[in-house]
Structures are given as structure tokens and as C-alpha cells.
C-alpha positions in Angstrom: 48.2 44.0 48.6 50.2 47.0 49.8 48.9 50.5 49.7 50.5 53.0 47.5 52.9 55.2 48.8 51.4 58.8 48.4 53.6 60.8 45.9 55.9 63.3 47.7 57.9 66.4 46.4 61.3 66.7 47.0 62.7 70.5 47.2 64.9 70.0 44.1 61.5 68.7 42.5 59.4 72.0 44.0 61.7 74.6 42.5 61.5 72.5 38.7 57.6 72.6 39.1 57.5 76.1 40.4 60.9 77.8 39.1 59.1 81.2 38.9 56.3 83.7 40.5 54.1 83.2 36.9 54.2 79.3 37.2 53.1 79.6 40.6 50.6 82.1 40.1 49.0 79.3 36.9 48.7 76.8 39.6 47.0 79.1 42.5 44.5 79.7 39.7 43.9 76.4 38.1 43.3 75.2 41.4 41.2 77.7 43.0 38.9 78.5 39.7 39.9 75.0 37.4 41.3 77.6 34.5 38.6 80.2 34.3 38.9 83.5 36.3 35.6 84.1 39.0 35.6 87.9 40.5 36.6 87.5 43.9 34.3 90.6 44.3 30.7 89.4 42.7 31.7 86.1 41.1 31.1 86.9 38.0 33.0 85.2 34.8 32.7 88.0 32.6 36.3 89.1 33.3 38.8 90.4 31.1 42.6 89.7 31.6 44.5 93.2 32.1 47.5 93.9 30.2 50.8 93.4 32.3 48.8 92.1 34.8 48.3 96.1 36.5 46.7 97.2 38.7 46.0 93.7 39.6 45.3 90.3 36.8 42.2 90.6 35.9 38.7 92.7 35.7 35.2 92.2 36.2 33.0 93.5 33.1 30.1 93.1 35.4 31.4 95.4 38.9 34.2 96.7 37.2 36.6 96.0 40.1 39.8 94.7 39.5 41.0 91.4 40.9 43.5 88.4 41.0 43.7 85.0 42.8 44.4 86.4 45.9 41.3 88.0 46.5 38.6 86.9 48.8 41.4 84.4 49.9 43.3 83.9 53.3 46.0 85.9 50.7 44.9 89.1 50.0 46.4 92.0 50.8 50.0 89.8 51.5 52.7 91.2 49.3 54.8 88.1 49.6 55.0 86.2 46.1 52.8 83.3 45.4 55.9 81.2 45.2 57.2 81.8 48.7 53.3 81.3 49.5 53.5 77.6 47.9 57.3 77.4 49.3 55.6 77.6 52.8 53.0 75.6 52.4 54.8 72.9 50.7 57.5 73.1 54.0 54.4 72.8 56.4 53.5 69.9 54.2 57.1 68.4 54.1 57.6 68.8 58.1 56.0 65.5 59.8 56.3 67.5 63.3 55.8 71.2 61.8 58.4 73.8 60.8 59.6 76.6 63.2 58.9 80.2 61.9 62.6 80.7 62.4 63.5 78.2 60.2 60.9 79.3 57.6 62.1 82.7 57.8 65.4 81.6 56.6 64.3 79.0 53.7 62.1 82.2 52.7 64.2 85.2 53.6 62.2 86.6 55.2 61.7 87.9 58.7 60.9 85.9 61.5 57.5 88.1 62.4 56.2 88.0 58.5 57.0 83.9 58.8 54.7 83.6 61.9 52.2 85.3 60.5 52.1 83.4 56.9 52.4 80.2 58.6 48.9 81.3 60.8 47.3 82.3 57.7 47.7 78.8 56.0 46.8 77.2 59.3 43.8 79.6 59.3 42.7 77.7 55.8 42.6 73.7 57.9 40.7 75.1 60.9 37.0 73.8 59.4 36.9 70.3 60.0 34.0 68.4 57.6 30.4 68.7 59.2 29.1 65.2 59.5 29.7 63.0 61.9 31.9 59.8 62.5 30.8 56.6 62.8 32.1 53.1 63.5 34.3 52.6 66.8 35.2 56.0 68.0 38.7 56.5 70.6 38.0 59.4 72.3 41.0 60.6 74.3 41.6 64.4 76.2 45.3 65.5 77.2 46.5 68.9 78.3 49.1 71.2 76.8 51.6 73.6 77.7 54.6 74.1 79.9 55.4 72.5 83.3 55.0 75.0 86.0 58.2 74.2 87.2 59.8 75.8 84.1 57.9 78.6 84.3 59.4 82.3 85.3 58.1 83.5 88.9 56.1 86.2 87.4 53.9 83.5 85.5 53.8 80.9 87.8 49.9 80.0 89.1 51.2 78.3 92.2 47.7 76.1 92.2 49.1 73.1 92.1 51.3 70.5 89.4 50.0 68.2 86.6 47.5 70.3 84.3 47.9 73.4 86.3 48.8 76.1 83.7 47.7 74.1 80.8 45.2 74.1 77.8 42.6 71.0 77.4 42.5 69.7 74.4 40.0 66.8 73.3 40.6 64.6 70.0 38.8 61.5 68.2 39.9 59.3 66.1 37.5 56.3 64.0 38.3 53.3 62.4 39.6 54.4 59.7 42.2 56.5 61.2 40.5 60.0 60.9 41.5 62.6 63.5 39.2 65.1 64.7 41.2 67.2 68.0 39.8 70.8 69.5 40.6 73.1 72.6 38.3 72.7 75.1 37.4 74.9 78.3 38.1 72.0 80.5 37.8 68.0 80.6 34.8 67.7 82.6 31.5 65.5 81.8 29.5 68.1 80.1 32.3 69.8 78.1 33.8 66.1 77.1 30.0 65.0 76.8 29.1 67.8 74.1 32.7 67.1 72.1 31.0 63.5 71.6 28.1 64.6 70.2 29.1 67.1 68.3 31.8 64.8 65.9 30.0 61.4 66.8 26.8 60.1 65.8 24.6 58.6 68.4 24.2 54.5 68.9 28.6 54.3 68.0 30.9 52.8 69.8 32.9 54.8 72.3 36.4 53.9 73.0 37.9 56.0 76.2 40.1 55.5 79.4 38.1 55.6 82.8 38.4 59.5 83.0 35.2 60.7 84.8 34.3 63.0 82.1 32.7 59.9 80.2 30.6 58.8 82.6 27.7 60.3 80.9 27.8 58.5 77.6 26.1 55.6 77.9 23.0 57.4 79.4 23.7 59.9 76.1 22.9 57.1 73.7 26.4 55.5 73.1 28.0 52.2 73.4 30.7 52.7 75.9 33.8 50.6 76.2 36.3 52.3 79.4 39.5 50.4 78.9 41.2 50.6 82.6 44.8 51.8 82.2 45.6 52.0 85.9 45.2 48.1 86.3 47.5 47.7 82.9 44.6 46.8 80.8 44.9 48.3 77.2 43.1 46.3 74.9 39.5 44.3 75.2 38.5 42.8 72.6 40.3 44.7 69.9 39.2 48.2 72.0 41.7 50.1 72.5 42.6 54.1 73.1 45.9 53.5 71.2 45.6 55.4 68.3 44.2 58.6 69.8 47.1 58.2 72.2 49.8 58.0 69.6 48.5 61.3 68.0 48.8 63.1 71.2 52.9 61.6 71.2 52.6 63.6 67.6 51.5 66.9 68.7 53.8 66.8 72.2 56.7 66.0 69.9 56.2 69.1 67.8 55.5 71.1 70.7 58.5 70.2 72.5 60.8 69.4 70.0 60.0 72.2 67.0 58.1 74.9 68.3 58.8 74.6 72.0 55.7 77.2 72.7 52.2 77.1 71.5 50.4 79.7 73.2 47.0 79.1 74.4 45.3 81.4 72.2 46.6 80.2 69.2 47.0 76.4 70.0 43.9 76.0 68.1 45.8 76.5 65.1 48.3 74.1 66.4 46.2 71.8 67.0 44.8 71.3 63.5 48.0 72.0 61.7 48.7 68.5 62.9 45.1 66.6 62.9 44.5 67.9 59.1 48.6 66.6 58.1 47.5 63.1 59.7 44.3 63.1 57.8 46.1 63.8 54.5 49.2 62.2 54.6 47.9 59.4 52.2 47.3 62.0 49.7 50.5 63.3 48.3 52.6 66.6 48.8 50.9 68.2 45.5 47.3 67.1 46.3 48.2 68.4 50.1 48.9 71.9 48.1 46.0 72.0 46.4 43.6 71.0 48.8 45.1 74.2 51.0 44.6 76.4 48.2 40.7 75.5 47.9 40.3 76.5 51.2 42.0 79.5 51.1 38.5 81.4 49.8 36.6 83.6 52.5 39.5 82.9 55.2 41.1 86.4 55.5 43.1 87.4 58.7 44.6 90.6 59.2 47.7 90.6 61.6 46.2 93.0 64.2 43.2 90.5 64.1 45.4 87.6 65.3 47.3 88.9 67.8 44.6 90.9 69.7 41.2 88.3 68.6 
């Protein structure tokens, strides 16, 4: 038996959903409070709704601050309407390899600087990955992004060398059942690569890698360790295999090359899990996608001046 296709929203079928701000601003709230208002300030639910919605939706009977959705969210303080917010988040969705902020300032019209930014905030909300760990056969792979030295103007050339020179490690997992787990790392040695392992696998599970020297220490750390040798053209043993991991990093180097062409090192992060947390959810459905975004938009705030100098 097949798998159902996940359900997905074609643009035509957005702007019936959502034609207007109040039909967006129904669904930001039946998904973040399930149809009863919570005080973003206290959390109370003794609220009262405000009439024409000023200064802001609602008030709390118990701190007597105003509030709406947007407060206590990744939102507040943003003055761009919560349809554009679900337009942007429903293109990031859409986008298999990501959507340039160019290309989303257009679609939004918008500027190009407010698109960056918006598209970091809902980033900002997939960072968190879930806190247990994974178990079953683990592929545990590291590759290195950025641009090739040799592309590089003078003034920011290292001059140390070629291959990963220049470059941001980045180390990813991915179990049995297809789950991606990827994070920036200081570097790809044994310790760093060592503490990755332990911190998103649990002990006694099988561990799938190449024969980079950073693994060498796993076996001793309590794992089952498979090393599948490319340089000798193995790639498979016994149904081991690196392949998957592998075929996420084509993923992210596609996006990086062909969509956003830059991913700076100190927000690659963001990058990074813009496109693990779309592979984890793309069995879910564009609206479920949505919704799942907007219930982790609470306690996520970031101010502009906090992203471009943190």
C-alpha cells in the first residue's frame, strides 16, 4: 500500500483560505490558543475582546495589559500584516530548496531588508530540535559550507590552503526512519564529532559513518560502529550505508548554490534547520506545516539589531 500524498496548497488555494488580514488573524489564533485568548503577558483567560480591535485585540481583566496574537511571539512588535506573515511562511513551505529574500520581497511588496529579516524570524521559530534522542541505525555524516576560496575577493581570501579552508562545519544525522537532525559545529574533529553523537543518539545504537577520523572514538563511547570505506568504492555493507545523510547535504548545497548563493556563517544555523525541519515535515501537508510554525512562534522574539550584531 502507497503512502498518502501530504495535502499541499496551491497559491490560488492560499489567497481563497486567507483572502483577508481578519481570516488570517482567526487562524493565528485558533492555532496558537485553540479559540480561547491566553494573555501573552500573565496567561491569564480572563480577557475581554476590545472594540475595533484598538489599541490592540484583546485585554487582560487580571494585569490589565492589552494584548493580541502577536505577543510573546517571534511576531511582536512587526507591523507587517498577519497575511503577508502566513504568505511567507506558506512560500518557505512551498520552496523545496528555500526562497530568496529578493524574490519574497517581490511576492510581498515589500523591501528586500524587511524580507530578510521576516524570513529569520520564522526560521528563528524551527531552530529547537525535539529533546530525546534517536534510536535505531544512525548515518552520521559532517560536510563543510561556504564559498571556494578561489571565488573569493583578495581582501577576504585566508590564503591557508583549498578544500574546507574558509568554510563552516556542519554535522547532521539521519535514523531509520528518515529524521534529520544537522547543526554547525566548531570543527570535525573526534571530540566535537564525538559530543554531536551523544548528544542526538542514545548509547548501544548503531552508527553509520565514512572512515573520517573524527569517529574513531565511538566504539570506545558505547556505540556499534559500522565505517563504510568510500575511498575503496564500498558504499553499502549489509544494508549500511551513509546514503541518506549524504543526499540531504546534495539538498542544502543546492539551495545554497542555486537560491541563496550566500549563507553567512553566522546565520547558517538558521539555514541549516530551515531545510532539516522542511525534510522532517514534508509528509505533513502545507497547512499542518503552517500551523506547526505558528505553535512555535511563542517566547521566540528577535529584534533586528539582535540578529545582525548577536
Amino acid at each position: 500500500m502507497c503512502k498518502d500524498k501530504p495535502e499541499t496548497l496551491s497559491t490560488f488555494e492560499f489567497f481563497a483560505k486567507f483572502p483577508d488580514e481578519e481570516a488570517a488573524r482567526k487562524f493565528f489564533e485558533n492555532k496558537r490558543w485553540g479559540g480561547e485568548p491566553v494573555c501573552g503577558h500573565c496567561g491569564s483567560v480572563s480577557v475581554t475582546e476590545c472594540k475595533d480591535h484598538k489599541p490592540m485585540a484583546y485585554r487582560c481583566k487580571d494585569c490589565r495589559k492589552h494584548f493580541s496574537v502577536r505577543t510573546g511571539t517571534v511576531l511582536a512588535e512587526s507591523r507587517l500584516p498577519l497575511q503577508k506573515w502566513l504568505l511567507a511562511i506558506f512560500m518557505l513551505t512551498s520552496a523545496r530548496k528555500g526562497i530568496p529574500s529578493t524574490q519574497m520581497a517581490r511576492e510581498l511588496g515589500v523591501t528586500q531588508k524587511t524580507a530578510w529579516f521576516l524570513a529569520q524570524r520564522i526560521r528563528e521559530t524551527w531552530l529547537k530540535d525535539c529533546d530525546n534522542h534517536m534510536d535505531g541505525q544512525m548515518q552520521v555524516d559532517e560536510t563543510y559550507v561556504g564559498g571556494r576560496e578561489k571565488n573569493k575577493h583578495a581582501s577576504k581570501k585566508l590564503r591557508a590552503g583549498r578544500g574546507a579552508v574558509g568554510k563552516t562545519a556542519v554535522a547532521g544525522v539521519r535514523d531509520q526512519n528518515g529524521e534529520v537532525r544537522a547543526v554547525v559545529v566548531e570543527n570535525t574533529k573526534a571530540p566535537t564529532l564525538e559530543r554531536f553523537v551523544r548528544d542526538h543518539c542514545a548509547t548501544g545504537t548503531i552508527i553509520v559513518t565514512d572512515t573520517h577520523g573524527g569517529y574513531i572514538g565511538l566504539r570506545a563511547a558505547g556505540y556499534m560502529h559500522i565505517r563504510i570505506n568510500h575511498s575503496v568504492g564500498e558504499y553499502v555493507r549489509d544494508m549500511a550505508h551513509t546514503n541518506g545523510i549524504e543526499s540531504f547535504w546534495s539538498l542544502l548545497k543546492r539551495g545554497y548554490i542555486g537560491i541563496y548563493h550566500h549563507m553567512s556563517a553566522k546565520h547558517l544555523h538558521r539555514y541549516v534547520k530551515e531545510f532539516s525541519f522542511r525534510h522532517n515535515t514534508a509528509q505533513i501537508g502545507t497547512m499542518d506545516f503552517i500551523g506547526i510554525t505558528i505553535e512555535r512562534m511563542a517566547d521566540k522574539r528577535l529584534t533586528y539589531k539582535g540578529l545582525i550584531n548577536g
